[in-house]
C-alpha positions in Angstrom: 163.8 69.4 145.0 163.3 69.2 141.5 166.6 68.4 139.8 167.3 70.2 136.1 168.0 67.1 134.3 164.4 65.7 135.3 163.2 69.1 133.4 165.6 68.7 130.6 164.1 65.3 129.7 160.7 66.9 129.8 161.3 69.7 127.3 163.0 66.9 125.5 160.3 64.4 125.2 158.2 67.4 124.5 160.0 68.3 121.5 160.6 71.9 123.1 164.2 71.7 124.5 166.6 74.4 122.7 170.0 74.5 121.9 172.9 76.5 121.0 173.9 76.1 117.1 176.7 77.9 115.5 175.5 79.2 112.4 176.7 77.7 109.0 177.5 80.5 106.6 177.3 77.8 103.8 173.4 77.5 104.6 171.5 80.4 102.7 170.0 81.8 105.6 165.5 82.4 105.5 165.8 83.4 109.2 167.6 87.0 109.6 165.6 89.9 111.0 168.2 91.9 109.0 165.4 92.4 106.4 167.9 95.5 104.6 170.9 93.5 104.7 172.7 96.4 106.2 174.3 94.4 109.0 177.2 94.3 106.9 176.7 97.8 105.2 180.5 99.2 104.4 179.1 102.5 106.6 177.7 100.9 109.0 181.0 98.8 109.8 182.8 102.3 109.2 180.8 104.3 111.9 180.7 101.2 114.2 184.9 100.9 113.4 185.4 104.8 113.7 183.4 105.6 117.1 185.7 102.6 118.5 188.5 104.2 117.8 187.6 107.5 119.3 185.7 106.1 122.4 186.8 102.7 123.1 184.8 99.1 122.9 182.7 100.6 125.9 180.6 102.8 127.6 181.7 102.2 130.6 179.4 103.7 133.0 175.4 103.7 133.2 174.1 106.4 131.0 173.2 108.1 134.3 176.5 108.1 135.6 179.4 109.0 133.0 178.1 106.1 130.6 176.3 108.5 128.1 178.6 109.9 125.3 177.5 111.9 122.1 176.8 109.3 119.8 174.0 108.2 122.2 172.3 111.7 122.4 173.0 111.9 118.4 171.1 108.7 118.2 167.9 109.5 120.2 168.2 112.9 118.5 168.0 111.5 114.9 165.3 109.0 116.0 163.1 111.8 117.4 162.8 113.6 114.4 162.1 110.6 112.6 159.6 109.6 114.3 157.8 113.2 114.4 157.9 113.1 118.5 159.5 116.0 121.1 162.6 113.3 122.7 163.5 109.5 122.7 165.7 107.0 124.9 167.7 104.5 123.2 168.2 101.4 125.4 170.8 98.2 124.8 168.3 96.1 123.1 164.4 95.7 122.3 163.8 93.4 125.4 165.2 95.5 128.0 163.3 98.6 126.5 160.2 96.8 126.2 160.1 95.4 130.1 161.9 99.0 131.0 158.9 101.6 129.5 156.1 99.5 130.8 157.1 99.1 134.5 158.4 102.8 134.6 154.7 104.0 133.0 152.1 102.1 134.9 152.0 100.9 138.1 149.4 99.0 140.7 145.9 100.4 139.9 146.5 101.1 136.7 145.9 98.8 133.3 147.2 97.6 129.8 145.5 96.5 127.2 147.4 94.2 125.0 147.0 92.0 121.6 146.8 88.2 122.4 149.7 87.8 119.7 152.3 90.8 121.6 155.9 89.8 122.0 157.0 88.3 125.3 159.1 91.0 126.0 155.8 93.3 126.1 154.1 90.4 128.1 156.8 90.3 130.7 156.9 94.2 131.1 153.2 94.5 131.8 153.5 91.8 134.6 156.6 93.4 136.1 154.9 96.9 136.4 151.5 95.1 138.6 149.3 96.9 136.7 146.0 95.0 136.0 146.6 92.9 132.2 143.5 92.7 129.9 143.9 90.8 126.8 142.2 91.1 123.9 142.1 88.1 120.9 144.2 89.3 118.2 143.0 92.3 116.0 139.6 91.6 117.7 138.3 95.7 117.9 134.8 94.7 119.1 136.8 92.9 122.5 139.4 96.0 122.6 136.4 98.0 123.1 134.5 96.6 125.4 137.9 96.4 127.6 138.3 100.4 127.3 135.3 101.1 128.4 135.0 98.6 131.0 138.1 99.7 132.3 137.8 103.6 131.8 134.4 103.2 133.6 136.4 101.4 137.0 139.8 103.2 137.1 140.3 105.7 139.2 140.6 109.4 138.4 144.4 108.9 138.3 145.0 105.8 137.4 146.5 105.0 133.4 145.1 102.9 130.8 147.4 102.0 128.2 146.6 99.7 125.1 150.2 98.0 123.7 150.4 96.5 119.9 153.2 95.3 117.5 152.5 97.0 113.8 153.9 93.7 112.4 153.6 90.8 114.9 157.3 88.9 115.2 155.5 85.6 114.5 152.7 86.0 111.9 154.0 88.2 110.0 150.5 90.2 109.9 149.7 93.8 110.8 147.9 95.5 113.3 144.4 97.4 112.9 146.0 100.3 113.8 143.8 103.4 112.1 140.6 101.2 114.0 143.2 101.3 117.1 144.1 104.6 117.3 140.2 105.9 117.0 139.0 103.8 119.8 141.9 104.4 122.4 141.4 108.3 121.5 137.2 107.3 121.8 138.2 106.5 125.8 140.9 108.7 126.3 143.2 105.9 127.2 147.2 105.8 125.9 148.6 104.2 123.0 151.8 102.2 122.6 152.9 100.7 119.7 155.9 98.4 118.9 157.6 99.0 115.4 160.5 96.4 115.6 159.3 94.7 112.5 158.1 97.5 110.5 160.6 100.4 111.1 163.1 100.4 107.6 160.3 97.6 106.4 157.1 100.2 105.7 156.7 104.2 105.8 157.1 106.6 102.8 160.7 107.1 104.8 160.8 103.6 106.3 159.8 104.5 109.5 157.0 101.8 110.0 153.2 101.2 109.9 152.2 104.6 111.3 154.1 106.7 109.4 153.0 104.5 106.3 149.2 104.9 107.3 149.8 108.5 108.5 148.9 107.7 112.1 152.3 109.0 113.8 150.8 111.8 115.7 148.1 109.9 117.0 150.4 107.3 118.9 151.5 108.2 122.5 154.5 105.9 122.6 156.7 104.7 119.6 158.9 101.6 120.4 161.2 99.9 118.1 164.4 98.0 117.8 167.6 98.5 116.0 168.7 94.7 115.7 166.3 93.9 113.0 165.7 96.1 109.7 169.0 98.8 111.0 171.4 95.4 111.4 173.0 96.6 114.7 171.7 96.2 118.3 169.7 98.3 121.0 165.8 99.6 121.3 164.3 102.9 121.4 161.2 105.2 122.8 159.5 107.6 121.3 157.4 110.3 123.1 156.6 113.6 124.6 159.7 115.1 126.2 157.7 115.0 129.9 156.7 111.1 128.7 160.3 110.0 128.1 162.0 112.2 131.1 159.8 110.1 133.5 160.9 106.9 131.7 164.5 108.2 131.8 163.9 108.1 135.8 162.1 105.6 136.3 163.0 102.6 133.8 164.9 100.0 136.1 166.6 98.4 133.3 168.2 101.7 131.4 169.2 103.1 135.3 170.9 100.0 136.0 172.2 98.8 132.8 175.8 99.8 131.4 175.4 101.8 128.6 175.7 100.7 125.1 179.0 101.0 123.4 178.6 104.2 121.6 179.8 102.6 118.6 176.7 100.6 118.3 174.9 103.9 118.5 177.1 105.8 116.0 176.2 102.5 113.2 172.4 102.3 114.7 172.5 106.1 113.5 174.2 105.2 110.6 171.6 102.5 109.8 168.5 105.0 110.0 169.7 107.8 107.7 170.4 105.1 105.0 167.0 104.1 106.0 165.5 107.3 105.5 167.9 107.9 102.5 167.2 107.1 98.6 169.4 104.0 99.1 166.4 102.7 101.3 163.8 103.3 99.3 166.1 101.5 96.9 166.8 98.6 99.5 163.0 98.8 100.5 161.7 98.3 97.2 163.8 95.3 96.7 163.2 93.7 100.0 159.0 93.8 98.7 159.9 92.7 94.9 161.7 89.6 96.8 158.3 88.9 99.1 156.1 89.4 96.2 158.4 86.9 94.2 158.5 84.1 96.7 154.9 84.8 97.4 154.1 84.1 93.1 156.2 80.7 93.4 154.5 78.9 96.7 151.0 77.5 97.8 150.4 79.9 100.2 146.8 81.5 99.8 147.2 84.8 101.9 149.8 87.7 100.1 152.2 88.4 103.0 151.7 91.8 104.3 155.9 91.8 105.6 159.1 90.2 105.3 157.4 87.5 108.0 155.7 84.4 106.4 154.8 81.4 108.4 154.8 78.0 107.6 152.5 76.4 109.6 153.1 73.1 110.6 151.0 71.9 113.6 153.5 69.4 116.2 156.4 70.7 117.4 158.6 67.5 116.7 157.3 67.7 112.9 158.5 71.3 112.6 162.2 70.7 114.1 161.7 67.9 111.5 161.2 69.7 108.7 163.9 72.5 110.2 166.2 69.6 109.6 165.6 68.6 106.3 165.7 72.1 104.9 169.2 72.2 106.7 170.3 69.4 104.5 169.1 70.5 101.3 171.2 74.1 102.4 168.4 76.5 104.0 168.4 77.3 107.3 165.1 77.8 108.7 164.9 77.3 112.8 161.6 75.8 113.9 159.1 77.9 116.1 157.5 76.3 118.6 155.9 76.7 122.0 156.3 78.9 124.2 157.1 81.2 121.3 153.6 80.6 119.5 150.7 79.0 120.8 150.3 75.1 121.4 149.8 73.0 118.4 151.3 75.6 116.0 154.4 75.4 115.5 156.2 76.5 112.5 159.3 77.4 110.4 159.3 81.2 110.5 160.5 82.2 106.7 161.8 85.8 106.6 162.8 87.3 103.3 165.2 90.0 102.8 166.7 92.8 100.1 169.8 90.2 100.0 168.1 87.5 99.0 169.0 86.2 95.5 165.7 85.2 93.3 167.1 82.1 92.8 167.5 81.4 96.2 163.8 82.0 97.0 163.0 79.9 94.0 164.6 77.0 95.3 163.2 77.0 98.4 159.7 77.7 97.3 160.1 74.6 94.4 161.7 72.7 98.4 158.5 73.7 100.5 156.0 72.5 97.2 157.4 68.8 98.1 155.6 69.1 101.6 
């Protein structure tokens, strides 16, 4: 039997073993999904501080059972009409949404279609619902296509074909094709799914991500998204049809099974997207972009970012967690990406800019990186 500490040495050698690390509040911190800075939004921590007091630091229950109280209807209520669909399911975080939709809408027989680049969480929920997995490389239409209709022209008369992108991919920083997507999945007739956790308070006339920025909401069968990133709080959330997210509501293993959420993180996630639909965010949006363009100006790097996600490539993984290490010391913390988390031979340190960050701040590190 193979013993743990024989595995530990091997991640270690490989430059891949992870560890726990308080963060240093001294460091100025390039690695925050909180891309608003409203994880420490004086309403947010009054919601999140007010709903404790009137329904305790729990849920309790399942949501099924006596776990669902009114901030988590409020919630799915508010994100509904924001993101143009009949009903949505809020769920404790992006992961367990992600691997909870998937395996409650397809099963054996049926297939997804998924970008090369898609989150693991989207990877892990295809595999746990057996349907057949077709990849396609990333952004590649002309593959995507010839996997629709390959698979349209074998699946059965019942059977689902669903194609799942990210709008902004967690790692790249880049977006999707998604007008070219939407036309050929309505081309075959298959189903759409598209995950917004990078993009929702980030892009959108209201800050409600990529489709509602490229006007594409209506043509999208299943809007995902998380509520950890751009809101500053916690939990995940599906968009869809009413009949769509009923069947998910009965079927998704990991929201039947699950505690529910403490309503106060729903009361501040609700919070989070009216300010995000608000004046204030178009304010904090418009910052958040000024910041991206102005580190953009002040590095080497050829490609204008198209989000708050900009990669520095770096190649080895030991030369990443080096670099990692030396921005630590010169006050930046900036965690090193590497494998499994991107592809072999490309690891990175995954710079993400937000509304807080000070111009001078990005300055410094962009004069830091120009010493590489």
């Amino acid at each position: 039997m193979r013993q743990p500490e024989d595995e530990l040495r091997s991640l270690e050698l490989a430059s891949l073993r992870r560890r726990l690390t308080e963060y240093n509040t001294q460091l100025v911190d390039f690695s925050s999904n909180d891309y608003l800075g409203l994880s420490t939004h004086p309403r947010l921590i009054s919601a999140f501080q007010n709903a404790v007091e009137k329904y305790g630091v729990g849920a309790q229950a399942s949501r099924l059972i006596s776990g669902t109280k009114s901030p988590h209807l409020k919630l799915e209520e508010l994100i509904a009409e924001a993101k143009g669909t009949e009903a949505a399911l809020s769920f404790a975080n992006g992961y367990t949404t992600a691997i909870g939709v998937l395996s409650a809408l397809l099963s054996k027989g049926d297939t997804v279609i998924l970008d090369k680049l898609c989150h693991a969480s989207l990877i892990d929920g295809a595999r746990m619902s057996q349907a057949n997995i077709r990849v396609f490389p990333h952004n590649n239409l002309k593959k995507l296509d010839r996997l629709l209709e390959s698979s349209t022209q074998n699946a059965a008369p019942d059977s689902r074909i669903l194609v799942v992108t990210e709008s902004i991919f967690s790692m790249d920083g880049n977006t999707a094709n998604l007008a070219e997507i939407c036309t050929l999945t309505q081309k075959h007739g298959c189903l759409l799914m598209v995950d917004e956790a990078h993009s929702l308070g980030v892009t959108g006339p209201s800050g409600m991500g990529l489709a509602e920025e490229l006007n594409l909401t209506h043509q999208i069968d299943f809007h995902m998204g998380t509520l950890g990133k751009a809101a500053g709080v916690a939990g995940g959330y599906i968009a869809a049809s009413r009949n769509w997210i009923d069947l998910i509501l009965n079927k998704a293993r990991s929201f039947i099974y699950s505690t529910a959420p403490p309503p106060a993180q729903a009361a501040a996630a609700q919070e989070a997207i009216e300010i995000i639909r608000s004046s204030e965010g178009t304010t904090l949006r418009a910052k958040l972009w000024e910041n991206i363009h102005f580190f953009h100006h002040n590095t080497s790097l050829p490609q204008t970012p198209q989000s708050p996600i900009i990669p520095w490539l770096v190649g080895e993984s030991e030369a990443a967690l080096i670099l990692s290490q030396k921005l630590n010391k010169d006050g930046f913390l900036i965690p090193a990406i590497r494998y499994p988390t991107v592809p072999r031979n490309t690891a990175r340190l995954r710079i993400t800019i937000t509304a807080a960050h000070q111009q001078a701040n990005l300055l410094a590190l962009a004069k830091r990186l120009s010493q590489e």
